[in-house]
C-alpha positions in Angstrom: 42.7 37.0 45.3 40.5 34.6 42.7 37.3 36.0 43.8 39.0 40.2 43.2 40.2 38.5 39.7 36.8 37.3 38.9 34.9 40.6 39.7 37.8 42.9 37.5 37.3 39.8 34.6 33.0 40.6 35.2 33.8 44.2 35.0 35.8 44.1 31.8 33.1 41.4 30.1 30.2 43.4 31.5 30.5 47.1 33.2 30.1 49.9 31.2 33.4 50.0 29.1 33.6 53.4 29.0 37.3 55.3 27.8 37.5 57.7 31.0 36.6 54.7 34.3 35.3 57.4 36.5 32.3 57.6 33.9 31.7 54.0 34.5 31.9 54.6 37.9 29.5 57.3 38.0 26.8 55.2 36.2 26.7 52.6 38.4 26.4 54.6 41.0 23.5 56.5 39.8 21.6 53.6 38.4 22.2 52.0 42.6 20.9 55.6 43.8 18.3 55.5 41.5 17.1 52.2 42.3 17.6 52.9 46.1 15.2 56.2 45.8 12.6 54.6 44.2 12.6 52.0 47.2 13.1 53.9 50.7 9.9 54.9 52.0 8.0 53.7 49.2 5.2 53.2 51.5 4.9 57.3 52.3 2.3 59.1 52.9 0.4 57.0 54.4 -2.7 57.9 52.5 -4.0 58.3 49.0 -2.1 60.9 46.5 -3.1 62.4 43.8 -5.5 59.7 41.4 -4.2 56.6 44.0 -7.7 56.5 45.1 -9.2 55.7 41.8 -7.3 53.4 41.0 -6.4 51.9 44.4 -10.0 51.9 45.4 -10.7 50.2 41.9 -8.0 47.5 42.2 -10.0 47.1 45.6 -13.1 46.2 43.9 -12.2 43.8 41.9 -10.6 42.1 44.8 -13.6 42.1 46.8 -15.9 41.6 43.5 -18.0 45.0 43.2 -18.2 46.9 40.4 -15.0 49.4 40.1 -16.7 52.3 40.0 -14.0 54.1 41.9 -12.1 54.8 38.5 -13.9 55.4 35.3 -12.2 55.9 32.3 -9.5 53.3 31.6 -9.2 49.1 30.8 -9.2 46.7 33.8 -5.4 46.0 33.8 -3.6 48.4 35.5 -6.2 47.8 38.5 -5.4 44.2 38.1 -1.7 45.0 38.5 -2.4 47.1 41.5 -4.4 44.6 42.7 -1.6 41.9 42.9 0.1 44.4 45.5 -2.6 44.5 47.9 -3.1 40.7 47.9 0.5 40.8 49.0 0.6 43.4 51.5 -3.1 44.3 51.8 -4.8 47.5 51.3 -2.3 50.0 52.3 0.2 52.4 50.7 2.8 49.7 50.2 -0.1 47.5 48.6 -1.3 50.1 46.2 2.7 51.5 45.2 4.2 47.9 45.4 3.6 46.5 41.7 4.3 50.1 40.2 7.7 49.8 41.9 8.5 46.7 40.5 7.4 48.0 37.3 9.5 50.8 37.3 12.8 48.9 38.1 11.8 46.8 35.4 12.4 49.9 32.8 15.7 50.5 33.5 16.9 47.3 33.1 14.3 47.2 29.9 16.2 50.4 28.8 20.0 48.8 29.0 18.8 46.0 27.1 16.7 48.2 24.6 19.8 50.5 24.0 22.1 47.6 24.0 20.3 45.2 21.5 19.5 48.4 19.1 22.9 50.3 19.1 24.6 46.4 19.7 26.9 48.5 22.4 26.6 48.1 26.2 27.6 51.4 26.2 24.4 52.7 25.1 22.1 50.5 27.4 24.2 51.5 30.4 23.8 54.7 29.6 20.2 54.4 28.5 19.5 52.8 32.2 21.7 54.9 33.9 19.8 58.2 32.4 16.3 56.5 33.4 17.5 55.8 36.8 18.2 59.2 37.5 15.3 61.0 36.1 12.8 62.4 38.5 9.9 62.1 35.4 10.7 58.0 36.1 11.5 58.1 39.6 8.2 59.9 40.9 6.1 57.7 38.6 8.1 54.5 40.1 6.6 55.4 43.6 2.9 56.0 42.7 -0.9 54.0 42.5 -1.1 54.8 38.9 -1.2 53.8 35.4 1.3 55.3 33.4 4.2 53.3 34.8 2.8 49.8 33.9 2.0 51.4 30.6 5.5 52.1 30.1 6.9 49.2 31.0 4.7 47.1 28.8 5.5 49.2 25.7 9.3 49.0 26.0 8.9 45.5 27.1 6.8 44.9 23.5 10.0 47.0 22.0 12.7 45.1 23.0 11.1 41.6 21.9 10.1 43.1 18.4 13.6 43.8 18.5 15.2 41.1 19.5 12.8 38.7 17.5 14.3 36.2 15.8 10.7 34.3 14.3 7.2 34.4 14.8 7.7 33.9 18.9 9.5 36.6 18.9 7.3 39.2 17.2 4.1 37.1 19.1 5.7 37.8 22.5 5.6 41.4 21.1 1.8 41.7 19.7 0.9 40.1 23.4 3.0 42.4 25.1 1.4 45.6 22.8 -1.8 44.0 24.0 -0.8 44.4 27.5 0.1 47.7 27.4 -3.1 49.1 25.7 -4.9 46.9 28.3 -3.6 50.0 30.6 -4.6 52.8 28.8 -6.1 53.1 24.7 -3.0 55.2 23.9 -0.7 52.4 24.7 -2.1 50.9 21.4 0.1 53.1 20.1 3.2 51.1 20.5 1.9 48.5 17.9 3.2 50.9 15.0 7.0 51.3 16.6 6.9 47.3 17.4 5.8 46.5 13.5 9.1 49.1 12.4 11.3 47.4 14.3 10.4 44.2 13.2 10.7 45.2 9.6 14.0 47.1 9.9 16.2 44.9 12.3 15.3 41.9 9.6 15.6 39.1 11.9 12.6 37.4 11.5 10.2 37.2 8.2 8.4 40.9 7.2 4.9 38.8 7.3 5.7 38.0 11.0 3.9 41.2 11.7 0.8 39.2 11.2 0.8 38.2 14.5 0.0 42.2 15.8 -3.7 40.8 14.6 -4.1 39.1 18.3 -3.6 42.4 20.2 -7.4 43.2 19.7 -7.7 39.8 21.3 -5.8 40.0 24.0 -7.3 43.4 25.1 -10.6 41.3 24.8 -9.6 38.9 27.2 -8.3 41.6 29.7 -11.5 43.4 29.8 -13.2 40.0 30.3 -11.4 38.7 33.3 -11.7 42.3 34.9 -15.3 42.7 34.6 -16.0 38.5 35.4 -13.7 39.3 38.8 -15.9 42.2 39.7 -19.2 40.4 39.0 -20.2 41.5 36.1 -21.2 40.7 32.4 -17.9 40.4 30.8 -18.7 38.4 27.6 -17.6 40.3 24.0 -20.7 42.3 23.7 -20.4 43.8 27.3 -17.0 44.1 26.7 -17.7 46.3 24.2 -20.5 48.7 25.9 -18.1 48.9 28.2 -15.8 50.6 26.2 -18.0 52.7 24.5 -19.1 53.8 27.9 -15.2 54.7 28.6 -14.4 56.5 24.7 -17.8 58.6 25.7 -16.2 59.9 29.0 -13.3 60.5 27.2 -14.4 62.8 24.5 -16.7 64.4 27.2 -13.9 65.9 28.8 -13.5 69.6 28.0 -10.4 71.6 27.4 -9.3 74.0 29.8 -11.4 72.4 33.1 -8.6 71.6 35.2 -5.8 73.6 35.7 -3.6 70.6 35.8 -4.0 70.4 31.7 -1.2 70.4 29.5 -0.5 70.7 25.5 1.6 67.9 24.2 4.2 70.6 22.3 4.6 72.4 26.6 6.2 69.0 27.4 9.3 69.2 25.9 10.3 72.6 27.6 9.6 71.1 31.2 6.3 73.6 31.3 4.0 72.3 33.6 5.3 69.1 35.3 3.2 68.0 37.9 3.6 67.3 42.0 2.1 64.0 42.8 2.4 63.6 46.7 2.8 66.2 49.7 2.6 65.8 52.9 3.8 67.8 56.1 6.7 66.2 58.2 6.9 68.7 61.3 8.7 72.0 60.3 9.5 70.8 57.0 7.4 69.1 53.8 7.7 65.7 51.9 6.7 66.0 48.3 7.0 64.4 44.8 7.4 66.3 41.5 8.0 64.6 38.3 10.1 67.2 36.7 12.7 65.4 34.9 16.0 65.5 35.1 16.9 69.1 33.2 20.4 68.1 32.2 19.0 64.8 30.3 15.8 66.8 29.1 18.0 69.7 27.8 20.0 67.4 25.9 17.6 65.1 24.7 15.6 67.9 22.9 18.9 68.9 21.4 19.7 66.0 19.8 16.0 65.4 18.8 16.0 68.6 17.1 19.1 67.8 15.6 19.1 64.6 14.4 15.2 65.4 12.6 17.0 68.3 11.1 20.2 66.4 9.9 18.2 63.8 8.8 15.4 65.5 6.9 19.0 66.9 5.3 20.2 63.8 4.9 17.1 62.4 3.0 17.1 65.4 0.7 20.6 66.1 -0.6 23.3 64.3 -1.3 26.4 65.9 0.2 24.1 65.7 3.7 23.9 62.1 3.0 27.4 61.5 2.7 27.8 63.5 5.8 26.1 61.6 7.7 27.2 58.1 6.8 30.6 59.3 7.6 29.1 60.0 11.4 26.8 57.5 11.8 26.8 53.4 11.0 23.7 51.6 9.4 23.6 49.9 12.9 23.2 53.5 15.0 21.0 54.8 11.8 18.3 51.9 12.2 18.4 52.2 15.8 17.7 56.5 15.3 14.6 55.7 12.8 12.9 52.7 15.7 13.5 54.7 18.4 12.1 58.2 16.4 9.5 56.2 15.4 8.8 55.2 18.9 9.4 58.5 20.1 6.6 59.4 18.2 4.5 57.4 18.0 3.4 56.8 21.8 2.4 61.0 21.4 -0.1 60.5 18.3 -2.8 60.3 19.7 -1.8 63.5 21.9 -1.4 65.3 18.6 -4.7 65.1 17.9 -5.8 67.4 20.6 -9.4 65.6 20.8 -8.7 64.3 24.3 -7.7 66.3 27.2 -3.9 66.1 27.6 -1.9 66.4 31.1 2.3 65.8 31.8 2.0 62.4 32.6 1.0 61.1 29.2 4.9 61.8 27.7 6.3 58.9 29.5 6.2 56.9 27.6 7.4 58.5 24.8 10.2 59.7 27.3 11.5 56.5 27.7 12.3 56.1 24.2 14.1 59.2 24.3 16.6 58.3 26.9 17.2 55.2 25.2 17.7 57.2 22.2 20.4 59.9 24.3 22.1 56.8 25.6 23.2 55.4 22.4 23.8 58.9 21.2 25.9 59.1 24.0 27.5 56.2 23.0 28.4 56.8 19.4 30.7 59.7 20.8 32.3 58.4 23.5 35.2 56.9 22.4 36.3 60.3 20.4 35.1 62.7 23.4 35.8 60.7 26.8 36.1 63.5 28.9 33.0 65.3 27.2 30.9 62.7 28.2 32.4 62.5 31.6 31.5 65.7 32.0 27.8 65.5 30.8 27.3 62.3 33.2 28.4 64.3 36.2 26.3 67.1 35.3 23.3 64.3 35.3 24.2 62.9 38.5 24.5 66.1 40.2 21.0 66.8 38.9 20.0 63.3 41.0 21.3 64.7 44.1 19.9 68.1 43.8 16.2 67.5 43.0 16.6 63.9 44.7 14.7 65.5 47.6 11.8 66.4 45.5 11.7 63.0 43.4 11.4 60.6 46.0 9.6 62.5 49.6 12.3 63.3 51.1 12.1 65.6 54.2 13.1 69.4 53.1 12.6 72.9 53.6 10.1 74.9 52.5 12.6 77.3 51.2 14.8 74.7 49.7 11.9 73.2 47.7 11.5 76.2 46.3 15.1 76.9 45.1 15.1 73.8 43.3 11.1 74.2 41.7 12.1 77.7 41.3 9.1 78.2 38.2 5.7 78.5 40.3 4.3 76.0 37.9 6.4 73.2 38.7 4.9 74.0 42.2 
């Protein structure tokens, strides 16, 4: 009888708190599914898929202490990471996917506190992690020997301490963690700018704080030279730096329109050309991975993206607009808009650019923030329209169990695959 009281008193203090309880319901429930998909059979197929030989055979190398020559184009850490995995549970499939996995658990519980600590509702970060869970974009990258997941993490893990900094540690934890992230991949530089905004507008800790982004050139320094001392080679600050030229050469050497697999960063938000990661045959029927995302949250999300730049740019430019939307929105949800647009776009300007080749995978990022975004959106309404929102989370969690089977490898039919990836490029 104590022990039922305690978990209803938990609940109250610490669920969702949503006006209609079956929407509560329904998020935990798909933030468990979506946990318990990325898990099961993480360790299937039982060979490489998609880039996992590049950088699994890297993370190999630097284990062993050979040059990594197995990948070519990107910082040490992401190997590194990979690397962590295989000391654990050697070089096999569960090796190689075993640190990405824990990664990717780690952004939806970095997206509830993101969306909590921004929109200061725990409406919005349950939503926020409940959306993540249950995206297949998330979900597929969760289970795979690559990059973009531990880039991901990093940056919303550099997010939330910028916002939640309360003094220089705070805002250093960030810079270290924006480091981090860039260590991964250049673009997740890119974070820095979105990091240094929400410093400045949540006001918690001194505006000159953002002095300490100067050690993220540092830190990527010292990443670069404990990867190339671990695989035996020169690794003080000029090799460092040959190395990198040798990596920004390959880079811009890559030319549009080589592999099919290419995608425009403005193709993303319509769902064009997501991409299947893993496939394998399991008797009469097939196991594969798509990262399609979920099409109820992407719908949405690029509905209130488009809305909120268009009622904003109002906003900023007339008057009765302005009043318009102060009478919708509080200065907490506004600031929390403007870090998480920033964000948003931010992690896609180096895409924008159009000097290096582009493919699906490098909107994840930028992904992320927009589900965090949606959540708190979400949020702001849900009080006024309970049963609106009930409705919109039950579309989303039907979405999970549809395309569950081609998120997370699980045995289907040919035919069946095809009536959910009914466009023959997300195929």
């Amino acid at each position: 009888m104590s022990a039922g009281r305690s978990l209803s008193a938990a609940w109250k203090e610490h669920g969702p708190g949503m006006s209609h309880p079956v929407t509560g319901v329904l998020l935990v429930l798909m933030i468990a599914a979506g946990i318990v998909l990325r898990i099961q059979n993480v360790g299937y197929p039982l060979h490489y898929c998609f880039d996992e030989d590049q950088f699994a055979g890297a993370a190999q190398q630097f284990l062993v202490g050979v040059p990594p020559n197995a990948e070519c184009c990107h910082p040490p850490l992401a190997k590194l990471l990979i690397g962590v995995g295989m000391v654990i549970y050697g070089n096999n499939p569960m090796g190689w996917r075993f640190t990405v996995l824990c990664f990717g658990i780690q952004s939806i519980v970095l997206a509830f506190l993101i969306g909590r600590s921004l929109f200061q509702d725990r409406r919005a970060g349950w939503l926020a992690a409940a959306f993540m869970a249950a995206d297949g974009f998330f979900l597929s990258y969760s289970r795979l020997a690559f990059s973009e997941g531990f880039l991901t993490c990093l940056a919303l893990w550099s997010m939330l301490a910028a916002v939640t900094a309360r003094g220089w540690g705070g805002v250093l934890a960030s810079a270290v963690l924006a480091g981090l992230s860039g260590s991964v991949k250049w673009s997740g530089m890119q974070v820095v700018l979105p990091a240094c905004a929400a410093v400045l507008m949540m006001r918690r800790a001194p505006w000159y704080s953002i002095a300490a982004f100067a050690v993220v050139p540092l830190v990527h320094l010292a990443v670069w030279m404990i990867g190339l001392g671990l695989a035996g080679l020169p690794h003080g600050p000029a090799a460092v730096l040959q190395a990198m030229r040798e990596r920004q050469r390959l880079h811009l050497g890559f030319v549009h329109g080589a592999n099919p697999l290419e995608s425009p960063w403005f193709s993303w938000l319509v769902l064009y050309h997501p991409l299947v990661t893993k496939s394998a045959i399991d008797g009469a029927k097939i196991r594969i991975a798509s990262t399609i995302g979920n099409p109820v949250l992407w719908i949405a999300a690029d509905a209130m993206l488009l809305g909120l730049a268009l009622s904003g740019g109002a906003a900023a430019f007339s008057a009765s607009f302005r009043d318009r939307w102060r009478r919708w929105f509080t200065p907490t949800f506004t600031r929390a808009v403007a870090i998480l647009g920033v964000a948003w776009v931010s992690m896609m300007l180096l895409w924008f650019t159009r000097r290096i080749v582009t493919y699906w995978y490098h909107y994840l990022a930028s992904w992320g923030f927009a589900l965090i975004l949606l959540g708190g959106f979400v949020a702001r309404f849900e009080r006024r329209y309970p049963r609106a929102v009930l409705a919109f989370v039950a579309l989303a969690a039907l979405a999970l169990v549809w395309f569950a089977p081609v998120w997370a490898e699980l045995p289907i039919t040919r035919a069946a695959m095809r009536h959910r990836l009914v466009f023959p490029l997300w195929r």
